[in-house]
ZADO-447710 format. One record per atom (N, C-alpha, C): residue number from 0; atom name; x, y, z. Coordinates in nm, 2 decimals. Layout:
{k: NUM, a: CA, x: X, y: Y, z: Z} $
...
//
This chain:
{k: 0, a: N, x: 0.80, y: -2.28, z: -1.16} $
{k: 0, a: CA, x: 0.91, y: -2.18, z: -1.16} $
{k: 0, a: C, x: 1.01, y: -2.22, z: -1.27} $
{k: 1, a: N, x: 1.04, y: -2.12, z: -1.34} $
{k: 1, a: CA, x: 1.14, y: -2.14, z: -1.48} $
{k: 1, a: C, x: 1.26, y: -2.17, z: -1.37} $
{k: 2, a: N, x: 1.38, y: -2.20, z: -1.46} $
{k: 2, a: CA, x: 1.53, y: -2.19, z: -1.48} $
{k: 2, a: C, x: 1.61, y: -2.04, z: -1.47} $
{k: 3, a: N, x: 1.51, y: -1.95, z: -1.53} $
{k: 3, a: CA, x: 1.56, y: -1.79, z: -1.50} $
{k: 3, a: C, x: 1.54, y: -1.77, z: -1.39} $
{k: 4, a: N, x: 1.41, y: -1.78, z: -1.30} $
{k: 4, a: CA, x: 1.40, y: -1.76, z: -1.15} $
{k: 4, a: C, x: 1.47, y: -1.85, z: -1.03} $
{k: 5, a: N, x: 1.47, y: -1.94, z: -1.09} $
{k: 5, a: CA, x: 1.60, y: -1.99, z: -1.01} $
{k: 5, a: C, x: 1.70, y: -1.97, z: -0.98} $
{k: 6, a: N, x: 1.74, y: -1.92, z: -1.11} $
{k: 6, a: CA, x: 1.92, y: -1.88, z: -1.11} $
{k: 6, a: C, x: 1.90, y: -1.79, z: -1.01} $
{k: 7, a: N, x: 1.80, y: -1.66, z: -1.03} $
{k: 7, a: CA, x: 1.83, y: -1.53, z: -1.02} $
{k: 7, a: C, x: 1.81, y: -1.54, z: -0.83} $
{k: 8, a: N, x: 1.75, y: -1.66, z: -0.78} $
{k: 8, a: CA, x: 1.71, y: -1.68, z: -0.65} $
{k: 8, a: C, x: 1.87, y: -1.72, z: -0.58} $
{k: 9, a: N, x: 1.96, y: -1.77, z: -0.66} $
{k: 9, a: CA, x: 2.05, y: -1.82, z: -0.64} $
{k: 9, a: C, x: 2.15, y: -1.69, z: -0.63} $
{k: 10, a: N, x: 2.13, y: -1.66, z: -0.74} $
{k: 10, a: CA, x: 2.21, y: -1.53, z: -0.76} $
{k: 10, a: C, x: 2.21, y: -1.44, z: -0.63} $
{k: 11, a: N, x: 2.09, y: -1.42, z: -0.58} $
{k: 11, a: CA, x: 2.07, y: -1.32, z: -0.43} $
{k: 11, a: C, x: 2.18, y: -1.35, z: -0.35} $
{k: 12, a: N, x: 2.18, y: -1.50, z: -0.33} $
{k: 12, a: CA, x: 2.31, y: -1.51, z: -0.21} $
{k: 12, a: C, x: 2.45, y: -1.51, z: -0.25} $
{k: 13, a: N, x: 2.47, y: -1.46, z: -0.37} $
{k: 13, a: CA, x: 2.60, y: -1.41, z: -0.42} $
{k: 13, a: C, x: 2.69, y: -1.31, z: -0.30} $
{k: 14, a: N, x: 2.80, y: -1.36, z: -0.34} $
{k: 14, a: CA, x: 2.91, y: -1.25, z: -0.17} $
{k: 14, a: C, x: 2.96, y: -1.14, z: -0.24} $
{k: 15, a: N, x: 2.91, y: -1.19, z: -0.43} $
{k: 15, a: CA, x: 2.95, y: -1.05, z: -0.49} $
{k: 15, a: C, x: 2.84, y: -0.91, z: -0.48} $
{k: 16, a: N, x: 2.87, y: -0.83, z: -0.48} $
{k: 16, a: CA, x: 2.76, y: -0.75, z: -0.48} $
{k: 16, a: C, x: 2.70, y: -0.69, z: -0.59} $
{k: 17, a: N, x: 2.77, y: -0.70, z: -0.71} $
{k: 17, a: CA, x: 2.68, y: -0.68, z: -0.83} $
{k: 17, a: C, x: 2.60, y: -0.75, z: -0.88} $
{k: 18, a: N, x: 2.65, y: -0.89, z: -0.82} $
{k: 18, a: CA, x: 2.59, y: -0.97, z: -0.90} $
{k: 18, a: C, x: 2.40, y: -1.00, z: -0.81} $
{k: 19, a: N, x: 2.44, y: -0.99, z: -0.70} $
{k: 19, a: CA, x: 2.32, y: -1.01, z: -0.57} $
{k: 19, a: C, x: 2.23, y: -0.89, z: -0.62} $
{k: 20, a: N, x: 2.31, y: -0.73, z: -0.61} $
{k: 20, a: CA, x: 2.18, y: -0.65, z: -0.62} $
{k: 20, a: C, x: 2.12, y: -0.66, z: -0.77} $
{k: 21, a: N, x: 2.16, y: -0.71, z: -0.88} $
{k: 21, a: CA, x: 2.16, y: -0.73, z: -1.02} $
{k: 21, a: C, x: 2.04, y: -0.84, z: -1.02} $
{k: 22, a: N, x: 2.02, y: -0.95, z: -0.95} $
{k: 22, a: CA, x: 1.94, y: -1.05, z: -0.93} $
{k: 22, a: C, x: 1.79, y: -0.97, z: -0.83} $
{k: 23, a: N, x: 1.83, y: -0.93, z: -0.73} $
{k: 23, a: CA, x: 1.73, y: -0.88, z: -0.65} $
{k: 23, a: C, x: 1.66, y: -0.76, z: -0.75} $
{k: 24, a: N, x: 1.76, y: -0.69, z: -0.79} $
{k: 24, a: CA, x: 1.64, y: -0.56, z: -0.89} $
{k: 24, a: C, x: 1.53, y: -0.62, z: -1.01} $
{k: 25, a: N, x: 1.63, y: -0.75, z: -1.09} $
{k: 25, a: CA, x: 1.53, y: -0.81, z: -1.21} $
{k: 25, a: C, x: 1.42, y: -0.90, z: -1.08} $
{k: 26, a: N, x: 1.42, y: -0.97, z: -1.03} $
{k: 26, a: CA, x: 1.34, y: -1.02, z: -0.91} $
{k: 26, a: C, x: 1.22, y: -0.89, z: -0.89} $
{k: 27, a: N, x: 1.25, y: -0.79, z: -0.84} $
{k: 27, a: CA, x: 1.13, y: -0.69, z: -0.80} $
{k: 27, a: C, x: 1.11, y: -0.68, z: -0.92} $
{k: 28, a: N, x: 1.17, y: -0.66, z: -1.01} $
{k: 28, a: CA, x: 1.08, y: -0.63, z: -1.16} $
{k: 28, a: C, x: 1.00, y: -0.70, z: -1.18} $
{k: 29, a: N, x: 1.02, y: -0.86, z: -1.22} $
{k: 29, a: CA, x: 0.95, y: -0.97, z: -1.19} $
{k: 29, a: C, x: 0.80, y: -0.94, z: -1.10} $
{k: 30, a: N, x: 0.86, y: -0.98, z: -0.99} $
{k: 30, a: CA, x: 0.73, y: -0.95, z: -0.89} $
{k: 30, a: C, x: 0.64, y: -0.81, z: -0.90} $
{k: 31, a: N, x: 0.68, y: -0.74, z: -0.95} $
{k: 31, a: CA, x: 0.59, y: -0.64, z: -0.96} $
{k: 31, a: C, x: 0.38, y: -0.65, z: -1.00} $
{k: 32, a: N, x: 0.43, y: -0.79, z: -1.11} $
{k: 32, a: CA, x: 0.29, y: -0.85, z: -1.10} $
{k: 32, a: C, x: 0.32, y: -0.97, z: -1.07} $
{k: 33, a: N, x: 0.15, y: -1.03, z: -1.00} $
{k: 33, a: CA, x: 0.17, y: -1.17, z: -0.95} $
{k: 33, a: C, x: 0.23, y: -1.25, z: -1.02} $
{k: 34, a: N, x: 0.29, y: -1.38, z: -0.98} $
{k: 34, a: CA, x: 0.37, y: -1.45, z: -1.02} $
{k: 34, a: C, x: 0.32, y: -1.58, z: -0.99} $
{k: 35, a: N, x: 0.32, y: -1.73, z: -1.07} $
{k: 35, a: CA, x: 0.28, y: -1.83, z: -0.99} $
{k: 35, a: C, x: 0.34, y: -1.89, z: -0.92} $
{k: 36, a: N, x: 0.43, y: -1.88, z: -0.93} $
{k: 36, a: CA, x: 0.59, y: -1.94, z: -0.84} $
{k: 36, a: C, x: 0.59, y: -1.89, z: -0.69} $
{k: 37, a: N, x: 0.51, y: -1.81, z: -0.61} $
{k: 37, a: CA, x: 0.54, y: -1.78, z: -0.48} $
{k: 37, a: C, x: 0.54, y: -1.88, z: -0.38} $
{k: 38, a: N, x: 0.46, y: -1.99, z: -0.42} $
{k: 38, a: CA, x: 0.47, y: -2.12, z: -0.30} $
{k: 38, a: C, x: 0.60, y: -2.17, z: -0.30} $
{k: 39, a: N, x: 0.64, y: -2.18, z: -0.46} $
{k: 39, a: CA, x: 0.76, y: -2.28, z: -0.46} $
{k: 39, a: C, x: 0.84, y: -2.15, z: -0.36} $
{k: 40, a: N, x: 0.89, y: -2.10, z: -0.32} $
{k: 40, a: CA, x: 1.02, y: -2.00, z: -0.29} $
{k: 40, a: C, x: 0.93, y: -1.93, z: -0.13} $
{k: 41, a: N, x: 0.85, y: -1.93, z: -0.12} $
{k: 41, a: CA, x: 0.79, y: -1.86, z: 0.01} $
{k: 41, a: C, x: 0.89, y: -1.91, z: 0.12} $
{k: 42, a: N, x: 0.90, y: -2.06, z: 0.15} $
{k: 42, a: CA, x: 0.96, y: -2.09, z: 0.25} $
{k: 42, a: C, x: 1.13, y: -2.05, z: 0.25} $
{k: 43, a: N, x: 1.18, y: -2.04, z: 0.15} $
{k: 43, a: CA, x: 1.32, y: -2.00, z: 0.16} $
{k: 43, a: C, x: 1.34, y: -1.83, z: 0.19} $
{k: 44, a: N, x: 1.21, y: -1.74, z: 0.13} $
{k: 44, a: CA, x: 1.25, y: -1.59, z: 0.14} $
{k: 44, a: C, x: 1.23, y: -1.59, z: 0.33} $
{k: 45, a: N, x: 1.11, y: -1.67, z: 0.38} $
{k: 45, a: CA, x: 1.05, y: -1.65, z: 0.51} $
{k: 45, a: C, x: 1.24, y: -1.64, z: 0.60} $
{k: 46, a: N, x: 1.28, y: -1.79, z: 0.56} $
{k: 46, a: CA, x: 1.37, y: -1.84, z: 0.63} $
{k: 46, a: C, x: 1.49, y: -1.72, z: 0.67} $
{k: 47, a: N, x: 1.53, y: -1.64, z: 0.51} $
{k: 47, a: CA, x: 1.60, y: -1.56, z: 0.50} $
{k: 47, a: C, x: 1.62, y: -1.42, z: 0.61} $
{k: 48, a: N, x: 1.45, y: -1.43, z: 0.66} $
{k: 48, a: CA, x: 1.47, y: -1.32, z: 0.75} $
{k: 48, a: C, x: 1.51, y: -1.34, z: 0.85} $
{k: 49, a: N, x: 1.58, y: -1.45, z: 0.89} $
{k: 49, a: CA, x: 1.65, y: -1.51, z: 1.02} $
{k: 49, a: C, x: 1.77, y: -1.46, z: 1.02} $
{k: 50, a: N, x: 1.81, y: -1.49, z: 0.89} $
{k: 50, a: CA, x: 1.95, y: -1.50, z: 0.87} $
{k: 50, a: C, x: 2.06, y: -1.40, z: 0.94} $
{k: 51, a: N, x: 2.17, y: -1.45, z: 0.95} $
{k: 51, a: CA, x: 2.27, y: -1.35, z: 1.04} $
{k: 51, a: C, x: 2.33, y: -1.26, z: 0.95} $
{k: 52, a: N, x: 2.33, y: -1.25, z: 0.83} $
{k: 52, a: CA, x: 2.34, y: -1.17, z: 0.70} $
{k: 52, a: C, x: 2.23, y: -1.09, z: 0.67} $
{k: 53, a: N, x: 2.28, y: -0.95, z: 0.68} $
{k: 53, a: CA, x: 2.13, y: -0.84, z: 0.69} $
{k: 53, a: C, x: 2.10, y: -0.82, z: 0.53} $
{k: 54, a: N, x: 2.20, y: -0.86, z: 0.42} $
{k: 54, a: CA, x: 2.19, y: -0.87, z: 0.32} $
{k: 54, a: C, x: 2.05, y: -0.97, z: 0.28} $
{k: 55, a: N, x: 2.05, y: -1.06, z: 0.33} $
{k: 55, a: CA, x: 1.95, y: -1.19, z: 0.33} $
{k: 55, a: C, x: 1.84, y: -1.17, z: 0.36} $
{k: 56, a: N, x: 1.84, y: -1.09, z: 0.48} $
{k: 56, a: CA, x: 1.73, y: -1.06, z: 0.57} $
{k: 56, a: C, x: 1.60, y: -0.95, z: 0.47} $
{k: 57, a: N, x: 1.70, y: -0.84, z: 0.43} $
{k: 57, a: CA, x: 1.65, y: -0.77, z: 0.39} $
{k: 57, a: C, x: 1.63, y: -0.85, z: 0.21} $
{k: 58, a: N, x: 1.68, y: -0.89, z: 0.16} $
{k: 58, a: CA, x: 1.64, y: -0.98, z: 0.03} $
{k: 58, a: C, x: 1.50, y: -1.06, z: 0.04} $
{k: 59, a: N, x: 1.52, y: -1.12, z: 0.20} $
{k: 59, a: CA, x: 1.39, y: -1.18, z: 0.16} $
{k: 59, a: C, x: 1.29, y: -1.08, z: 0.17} $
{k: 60, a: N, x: 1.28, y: -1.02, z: 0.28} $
{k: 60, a: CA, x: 1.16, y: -0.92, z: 0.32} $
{k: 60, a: C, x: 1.13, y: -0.83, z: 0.19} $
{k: 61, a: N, x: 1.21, y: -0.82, z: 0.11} $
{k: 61, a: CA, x: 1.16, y: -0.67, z: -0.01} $
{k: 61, a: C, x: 1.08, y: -0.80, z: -0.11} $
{k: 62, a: N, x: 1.14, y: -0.94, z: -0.13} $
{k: 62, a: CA, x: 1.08, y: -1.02, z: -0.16} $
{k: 62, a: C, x: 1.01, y: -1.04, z: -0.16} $
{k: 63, a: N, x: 0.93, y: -1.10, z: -0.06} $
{k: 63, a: CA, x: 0.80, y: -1.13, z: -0.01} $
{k: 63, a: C, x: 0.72, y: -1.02, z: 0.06} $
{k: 64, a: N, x: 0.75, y: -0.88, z: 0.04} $
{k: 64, a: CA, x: 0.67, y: -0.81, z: 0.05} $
{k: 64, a: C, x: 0.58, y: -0.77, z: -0.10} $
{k: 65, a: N, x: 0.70, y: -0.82, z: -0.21} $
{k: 65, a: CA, x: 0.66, y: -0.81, z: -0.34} $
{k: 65, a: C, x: 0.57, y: -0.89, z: -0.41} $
{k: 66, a: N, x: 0.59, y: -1.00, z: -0.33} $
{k: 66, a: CA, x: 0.51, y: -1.15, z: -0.36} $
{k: 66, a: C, x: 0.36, y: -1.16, z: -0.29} $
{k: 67, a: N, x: 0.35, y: -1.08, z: -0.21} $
{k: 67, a: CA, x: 0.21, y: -1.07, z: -0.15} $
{k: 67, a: C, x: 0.14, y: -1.05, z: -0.26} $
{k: 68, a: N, x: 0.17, y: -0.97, z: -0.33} $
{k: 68, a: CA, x: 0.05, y: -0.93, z: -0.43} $
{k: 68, a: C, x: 0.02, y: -1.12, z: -0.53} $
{k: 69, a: N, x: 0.09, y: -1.19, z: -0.52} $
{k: 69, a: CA, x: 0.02, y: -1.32, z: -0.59} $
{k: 69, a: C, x: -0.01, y: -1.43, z: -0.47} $
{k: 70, a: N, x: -0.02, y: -1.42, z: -0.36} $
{k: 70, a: CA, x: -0.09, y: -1.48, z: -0.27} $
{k: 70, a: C, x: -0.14, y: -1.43, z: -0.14} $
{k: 71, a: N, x: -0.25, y: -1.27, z: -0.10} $
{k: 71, a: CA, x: -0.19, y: -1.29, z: -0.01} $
{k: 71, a: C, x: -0.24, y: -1.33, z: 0.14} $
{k: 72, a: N, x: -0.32, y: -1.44, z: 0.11} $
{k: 72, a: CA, x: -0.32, y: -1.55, z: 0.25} $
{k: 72, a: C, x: -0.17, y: -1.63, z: 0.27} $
{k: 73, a: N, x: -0.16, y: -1.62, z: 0.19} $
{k: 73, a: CA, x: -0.03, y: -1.68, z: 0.25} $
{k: 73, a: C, x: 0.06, y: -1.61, z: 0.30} $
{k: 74, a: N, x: 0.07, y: -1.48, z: 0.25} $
{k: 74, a: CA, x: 0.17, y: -1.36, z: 0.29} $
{k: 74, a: C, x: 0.12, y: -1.36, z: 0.44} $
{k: 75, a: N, x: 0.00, y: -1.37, z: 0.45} $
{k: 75, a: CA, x: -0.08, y: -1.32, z: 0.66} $
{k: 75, a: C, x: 0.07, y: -1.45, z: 0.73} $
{k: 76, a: N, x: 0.10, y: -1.52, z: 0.68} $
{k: 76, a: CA, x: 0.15, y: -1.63, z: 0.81} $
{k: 76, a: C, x: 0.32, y: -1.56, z: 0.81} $
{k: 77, a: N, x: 0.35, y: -1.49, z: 0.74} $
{k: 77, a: CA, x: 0.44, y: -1.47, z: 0.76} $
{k: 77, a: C, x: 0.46, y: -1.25, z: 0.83} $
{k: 78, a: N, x: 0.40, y: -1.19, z: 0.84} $
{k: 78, a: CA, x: 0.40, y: -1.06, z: 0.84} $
{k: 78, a: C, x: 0.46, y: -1.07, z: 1.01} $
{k: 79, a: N, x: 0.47, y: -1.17, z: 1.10} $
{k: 79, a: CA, x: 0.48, y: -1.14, z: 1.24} $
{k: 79, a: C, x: 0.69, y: -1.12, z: 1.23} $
{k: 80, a: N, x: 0.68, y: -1.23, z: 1.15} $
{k: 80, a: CA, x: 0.84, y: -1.25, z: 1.10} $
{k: 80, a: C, x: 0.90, y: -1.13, z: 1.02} $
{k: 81, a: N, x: 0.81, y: -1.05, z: 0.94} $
{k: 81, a: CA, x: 0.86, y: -0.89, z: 0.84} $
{k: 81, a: C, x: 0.88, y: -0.79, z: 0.98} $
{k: 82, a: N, x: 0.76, y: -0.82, z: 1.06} $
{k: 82, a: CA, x: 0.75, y: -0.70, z: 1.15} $
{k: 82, a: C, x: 0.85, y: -0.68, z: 1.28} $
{k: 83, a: N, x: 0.92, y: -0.82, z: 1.31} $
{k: 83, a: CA, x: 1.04, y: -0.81, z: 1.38} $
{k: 83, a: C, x: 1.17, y: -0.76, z: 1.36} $
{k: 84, a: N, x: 1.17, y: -0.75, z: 1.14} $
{k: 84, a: CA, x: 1.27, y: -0.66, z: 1.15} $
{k: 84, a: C, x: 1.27, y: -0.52, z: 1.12} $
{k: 85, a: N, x: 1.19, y: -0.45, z: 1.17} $
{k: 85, a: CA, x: 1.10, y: -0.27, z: 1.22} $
{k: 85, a: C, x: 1.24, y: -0.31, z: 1.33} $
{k: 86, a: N, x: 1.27, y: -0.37, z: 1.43} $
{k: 86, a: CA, x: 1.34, y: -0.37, z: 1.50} $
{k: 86, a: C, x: 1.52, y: -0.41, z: 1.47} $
{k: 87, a: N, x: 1.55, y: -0.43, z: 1.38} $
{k: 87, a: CA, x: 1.64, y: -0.52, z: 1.36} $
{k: 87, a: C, x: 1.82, y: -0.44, z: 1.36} $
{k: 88, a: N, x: 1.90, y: -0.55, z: 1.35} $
{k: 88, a: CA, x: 1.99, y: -0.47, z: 1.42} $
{k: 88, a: C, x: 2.05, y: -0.35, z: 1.33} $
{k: 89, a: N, x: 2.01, y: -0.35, z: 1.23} $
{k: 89, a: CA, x: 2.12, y: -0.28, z: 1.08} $
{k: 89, a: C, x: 1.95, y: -0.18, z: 1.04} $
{k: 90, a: N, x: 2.04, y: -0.03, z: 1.05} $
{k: 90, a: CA, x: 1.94, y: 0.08, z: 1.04} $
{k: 90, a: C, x: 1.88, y: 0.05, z: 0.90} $
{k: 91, a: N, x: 1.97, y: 0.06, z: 0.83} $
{k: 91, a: CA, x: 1.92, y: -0.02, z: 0.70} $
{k: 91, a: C, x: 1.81, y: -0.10, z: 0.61} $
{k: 92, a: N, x: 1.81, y: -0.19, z: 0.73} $
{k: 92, a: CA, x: 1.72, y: -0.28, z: 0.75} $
{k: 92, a: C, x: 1.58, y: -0.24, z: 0.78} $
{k: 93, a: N, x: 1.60, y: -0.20, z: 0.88} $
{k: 93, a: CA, x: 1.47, y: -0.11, z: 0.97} $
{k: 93, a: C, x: 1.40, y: -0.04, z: 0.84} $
{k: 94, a: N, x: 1.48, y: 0.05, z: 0.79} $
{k: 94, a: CA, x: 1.46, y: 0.16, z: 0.68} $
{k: 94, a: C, x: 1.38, y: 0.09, z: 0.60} $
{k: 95, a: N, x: 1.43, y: -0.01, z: 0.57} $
{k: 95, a: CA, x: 1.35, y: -0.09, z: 0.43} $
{k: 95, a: C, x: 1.25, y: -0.18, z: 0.43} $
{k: 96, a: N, x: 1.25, y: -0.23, z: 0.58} $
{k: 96, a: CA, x: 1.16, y: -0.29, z: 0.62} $
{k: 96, a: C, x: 1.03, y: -0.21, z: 0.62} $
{k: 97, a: N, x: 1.03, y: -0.05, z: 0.66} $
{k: 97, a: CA, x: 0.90, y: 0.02, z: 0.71} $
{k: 97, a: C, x: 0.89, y: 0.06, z: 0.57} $
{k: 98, a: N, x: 0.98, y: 0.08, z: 0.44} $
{k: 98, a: CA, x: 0.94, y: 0.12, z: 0.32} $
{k: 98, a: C, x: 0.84, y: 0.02, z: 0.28} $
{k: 99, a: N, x: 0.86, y: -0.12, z: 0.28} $
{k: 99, a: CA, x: 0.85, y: -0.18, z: 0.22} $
{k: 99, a: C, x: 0.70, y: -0.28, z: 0.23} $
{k: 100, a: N, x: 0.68, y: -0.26, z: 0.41} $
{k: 100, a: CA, x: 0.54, y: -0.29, z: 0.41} $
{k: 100, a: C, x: 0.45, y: -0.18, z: 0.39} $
//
C-alpha cells in the first residue's frame, strides 16, 4: 500500500468533514477496481463497523463493500458484521448499508 492510501485512510477519521468525505470519495474511486492493498487495511475497515461513530461505521462498510471486488474470500468472513448494520441505530446507515451490498 502506497503513502497516498494511507494518508487518505487516515484522512477518513478526520472530525472535519470535508476533509473525511474528500478521502472516502477518492478511496471509492480507488476501489472501484481491485486493489492489492485490501489485506493490509481489511482488519481496520472490519473494526470500523463497531465503532460508536456512525460516520466510521458507515466508512468502513462502503469500504469494504468496495474492496470485495479484490478479494472476495476474504470479504465472506466479514458480511455477518455488514449485515448487522441493515439494523443499525442511524437511518442513514441502514440506507447505505442496503445500497451498498
Amino acid at each position: 500500500m502506497n503513502s497516498n492510501i494511507a494518508e487518505l485512510l487516515i484522512q477518513t477519521q478526520s472530525i472535519d468533514n470535508k476533509i473525511r468525505i474528500n478521502a472516502l470519495n477518492s478511496l471509492l474511486r480507488i476501489t472501484e477496481e481491485p486493489v492489492d492493498w485490501f489485506r493490509d487495511v481489511r482488519n481496520d475497515l472490519s473494526q470500523r463497523l463497531k465503532s460508536e461513530n456512525s460516520f466510521q461505521r458507515s466508512i468502513g462498510m462502503m469500504l469494504l463493500c468496495n474492496l470485495a471486488k479484490s478479494d472476495i474470500k476474504s470479504f465472506d468472513n466479514f458480511i455477518p458484521n455488514l449485515l448487522e448494520l441493515i439494523n443499525d441505530e442511524k437511518f442513514i446507515t441502514r440506507r447505505q448499508t442496503i445500497q451498498n451490498i
